[in-house]
LUMSE-842057 format. One record per residue (C-alpha): residue number from 1; x, y, z. Coordinates in steps of 0.25 Angstrom, whole numbers. Example, Ala and Ser with C-alpha at 12.3 -4.5 7.8 and 13.67 -1.06 7.14 Angstrom:
2
[1,[49,-18,31]]
[2,[55,-4,29]]
//
This chain:
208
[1,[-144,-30,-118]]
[2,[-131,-35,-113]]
[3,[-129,-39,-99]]
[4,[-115,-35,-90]]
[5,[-108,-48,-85]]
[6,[-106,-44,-72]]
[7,[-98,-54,-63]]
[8,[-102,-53,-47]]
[9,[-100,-60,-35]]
[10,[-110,-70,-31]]
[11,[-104,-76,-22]]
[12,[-115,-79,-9]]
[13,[-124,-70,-15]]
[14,[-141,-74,-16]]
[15,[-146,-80,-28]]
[16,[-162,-83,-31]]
[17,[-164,-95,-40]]
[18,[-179,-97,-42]]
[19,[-181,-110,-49]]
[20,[-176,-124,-46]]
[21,[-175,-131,-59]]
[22,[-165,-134,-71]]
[23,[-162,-119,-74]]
[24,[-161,-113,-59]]
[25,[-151,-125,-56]]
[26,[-142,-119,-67]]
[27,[-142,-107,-62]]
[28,[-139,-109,-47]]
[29,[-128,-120,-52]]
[30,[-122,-108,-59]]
[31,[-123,-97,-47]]
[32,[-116,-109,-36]]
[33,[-103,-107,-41]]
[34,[-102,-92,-38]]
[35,[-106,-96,-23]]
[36,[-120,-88,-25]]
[37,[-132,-93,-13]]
[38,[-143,-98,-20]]
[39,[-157,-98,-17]]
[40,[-167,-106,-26]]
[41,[-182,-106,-25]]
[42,[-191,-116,-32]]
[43,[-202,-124,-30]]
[44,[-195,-137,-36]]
[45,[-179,-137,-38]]
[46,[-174,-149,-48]]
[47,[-165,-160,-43]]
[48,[-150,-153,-48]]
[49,[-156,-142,-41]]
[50,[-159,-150,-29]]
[51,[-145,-154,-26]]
[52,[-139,-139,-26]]
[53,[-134,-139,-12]]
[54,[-130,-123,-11]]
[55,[-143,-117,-18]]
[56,[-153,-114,-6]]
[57,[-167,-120,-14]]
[58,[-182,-116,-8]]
[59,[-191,-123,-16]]
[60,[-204,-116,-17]]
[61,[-209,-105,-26]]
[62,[-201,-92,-28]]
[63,[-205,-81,-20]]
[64,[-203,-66,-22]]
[65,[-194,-67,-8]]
[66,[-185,-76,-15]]
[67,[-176,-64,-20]]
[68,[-176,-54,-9]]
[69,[-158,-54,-6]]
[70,[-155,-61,-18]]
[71,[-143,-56,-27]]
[72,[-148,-62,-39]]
[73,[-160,-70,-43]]
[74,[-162,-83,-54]]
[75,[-177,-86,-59]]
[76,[-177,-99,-65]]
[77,[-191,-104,-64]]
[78,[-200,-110,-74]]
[79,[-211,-98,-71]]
[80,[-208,-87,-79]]
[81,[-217,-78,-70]]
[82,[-210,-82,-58]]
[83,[-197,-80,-64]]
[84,[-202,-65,-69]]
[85,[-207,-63,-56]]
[86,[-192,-64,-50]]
[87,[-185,-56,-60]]
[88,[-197,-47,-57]]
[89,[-194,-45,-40]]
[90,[-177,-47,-43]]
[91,[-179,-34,-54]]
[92,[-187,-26,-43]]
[93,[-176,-29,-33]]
[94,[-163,-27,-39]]
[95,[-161,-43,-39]]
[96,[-153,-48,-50]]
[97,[-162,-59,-58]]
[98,[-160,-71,-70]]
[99,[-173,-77,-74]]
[100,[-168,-89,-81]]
[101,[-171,-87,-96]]
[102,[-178,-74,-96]]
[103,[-169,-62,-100]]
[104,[-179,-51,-96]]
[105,[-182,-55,-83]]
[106,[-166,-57,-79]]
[107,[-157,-46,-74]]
[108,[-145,-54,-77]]
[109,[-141,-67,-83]]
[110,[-134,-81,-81]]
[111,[-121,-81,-89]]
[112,[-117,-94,-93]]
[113,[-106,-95,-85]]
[114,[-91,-101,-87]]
[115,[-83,-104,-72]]
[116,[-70,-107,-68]]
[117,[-67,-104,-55]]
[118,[-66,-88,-53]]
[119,[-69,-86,-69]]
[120,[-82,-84,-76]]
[121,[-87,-81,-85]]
[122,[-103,-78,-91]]
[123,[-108,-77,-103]]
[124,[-121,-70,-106]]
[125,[-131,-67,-119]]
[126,[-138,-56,-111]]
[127,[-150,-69,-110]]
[128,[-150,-69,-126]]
[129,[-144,-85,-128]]
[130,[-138,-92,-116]]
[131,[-135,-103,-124]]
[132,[-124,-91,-132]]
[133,[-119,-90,-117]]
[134,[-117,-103,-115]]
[135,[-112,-106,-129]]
[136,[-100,-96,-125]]
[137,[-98,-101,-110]]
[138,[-96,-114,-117]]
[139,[-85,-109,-126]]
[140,[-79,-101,-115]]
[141,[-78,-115,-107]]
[142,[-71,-121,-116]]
[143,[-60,-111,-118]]
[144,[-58,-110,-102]]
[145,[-42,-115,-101]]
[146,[-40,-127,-90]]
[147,[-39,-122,-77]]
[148,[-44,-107,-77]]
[149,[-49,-106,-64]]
[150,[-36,-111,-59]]
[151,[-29,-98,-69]]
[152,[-42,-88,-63]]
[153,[-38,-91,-47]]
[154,[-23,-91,-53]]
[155,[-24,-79,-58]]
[156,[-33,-71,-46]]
[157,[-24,-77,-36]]
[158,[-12,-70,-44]]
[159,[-19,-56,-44]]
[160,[-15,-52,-30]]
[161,[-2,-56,-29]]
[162,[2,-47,-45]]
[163,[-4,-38,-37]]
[164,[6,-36,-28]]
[165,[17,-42,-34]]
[166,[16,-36,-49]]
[167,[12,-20,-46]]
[168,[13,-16,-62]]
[169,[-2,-16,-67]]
[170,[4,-21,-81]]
[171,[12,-30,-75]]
[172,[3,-37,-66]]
[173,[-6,-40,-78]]
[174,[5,-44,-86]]
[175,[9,-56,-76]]
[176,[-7,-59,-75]]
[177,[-7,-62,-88]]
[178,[6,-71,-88]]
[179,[0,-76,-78]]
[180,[-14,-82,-85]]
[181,[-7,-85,-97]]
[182,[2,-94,-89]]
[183,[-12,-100,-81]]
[184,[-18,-103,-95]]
[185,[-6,-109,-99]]
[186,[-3,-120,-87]]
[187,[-19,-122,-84]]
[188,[-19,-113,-72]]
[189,[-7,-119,-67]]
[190,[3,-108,-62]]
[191,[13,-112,-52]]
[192,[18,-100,-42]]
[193,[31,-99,-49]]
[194,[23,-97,-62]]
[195,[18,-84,-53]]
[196,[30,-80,-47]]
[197,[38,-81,-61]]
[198,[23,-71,-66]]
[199,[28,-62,-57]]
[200,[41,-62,-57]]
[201,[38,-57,-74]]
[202,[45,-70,-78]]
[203,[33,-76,-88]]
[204,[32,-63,-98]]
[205,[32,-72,-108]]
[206,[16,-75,-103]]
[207,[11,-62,-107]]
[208,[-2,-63,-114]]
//
């Protein structure tokens, strides 16, 4: 079975991370960009983990309590019980839960995850072979021109003012596309005349 990539605001939302070693660390250094509040619960947390000024940690044994608000939950303990036991109460609440290495007990998984800026993207093997994820995140990131982020913020920043200054649909997509080409082309480097000449029609020569 194949899982459906959705993409969802994080942002400020409650996240359960059970377990405070090697493997729970990766996980809530994945989740801090996207500005989620995290919440760890183990007995013991490792050093790297230690020194994670924005993760809230409580160190003693997970207790059923843990989930209740929570948007999504991550078991990462060494206790398979334990960690069945959460995906257990999650599945009974409707909570969204990933037992690390442990397809049937997981509702969704960790992609492994390419970010520049405002762009993501993940790659999934439905829990089959992370390591065929990674192998293809890997590839992705070395394919990623220089700058990209600098082209994404270009590019959304430019949405609003086609908008109102291009009122032709085809058009409008036409000068979008001059416009990343032209991004690609100078590293994310486009001056305000390189705009104004985008939308005075002047670069049709850019059409991709």
């Amino acid at each position: 079975m194949s899982y459906f990539p959705f993409f969802m605001e994080i942002t400020g939302k409650d996240c359960l991370i059970v377990g405070g070693g090697t493997v729970a660390l990766r996980k809530a250094e994945k989740l801090l960009p996207f500005g989620v509040r995290i919440m760890a619960v183990a007995p013991v947390f490792c050093g790297e983990f230690q020194k994670l000024d924005d993760v809230r940690r409580i160190e003693r044994p997970f207790s059923p309590e843990d989930i209740e608000g929570m948007a999504f939950v991550i078991g990462a303990t060494d206790d398979s019980a334990v960690n069945a036991e959460i995906s257990r109460l999650c599945r009974a609440r409707g909570i969204p839960v990933n037992i690390v290495d442990d397809r049937e007990n997981c509702t969704f998984f960790f992609p492994a995850l390419v970010k520049r800026g405002e762009f993501v993207a993940g790659f999934s093997s439905g829990g089959n072979s992370p390591l065929a994820a990674r192998y293809m995140r890997e590839r992705l990131e070395e394919s990623i021109p220089p700058r990209f982020e600098e082209t994404i913020a270009l590019l959304g920043a430019f949405r609003e003012r086609a908008k109102r200054e291009i009122p032709d649909g085809r058009e409008r997509e036409k000068t979008y596309r001059r416009l990343f080409a032209l991004a690609l082309e100078q590293d994310g480097n486009v001056t305000e005349t390189d705009l104004e000449n985008l939308l005075k029609g002047e670069s049709h020569d850019k059409d991709a």
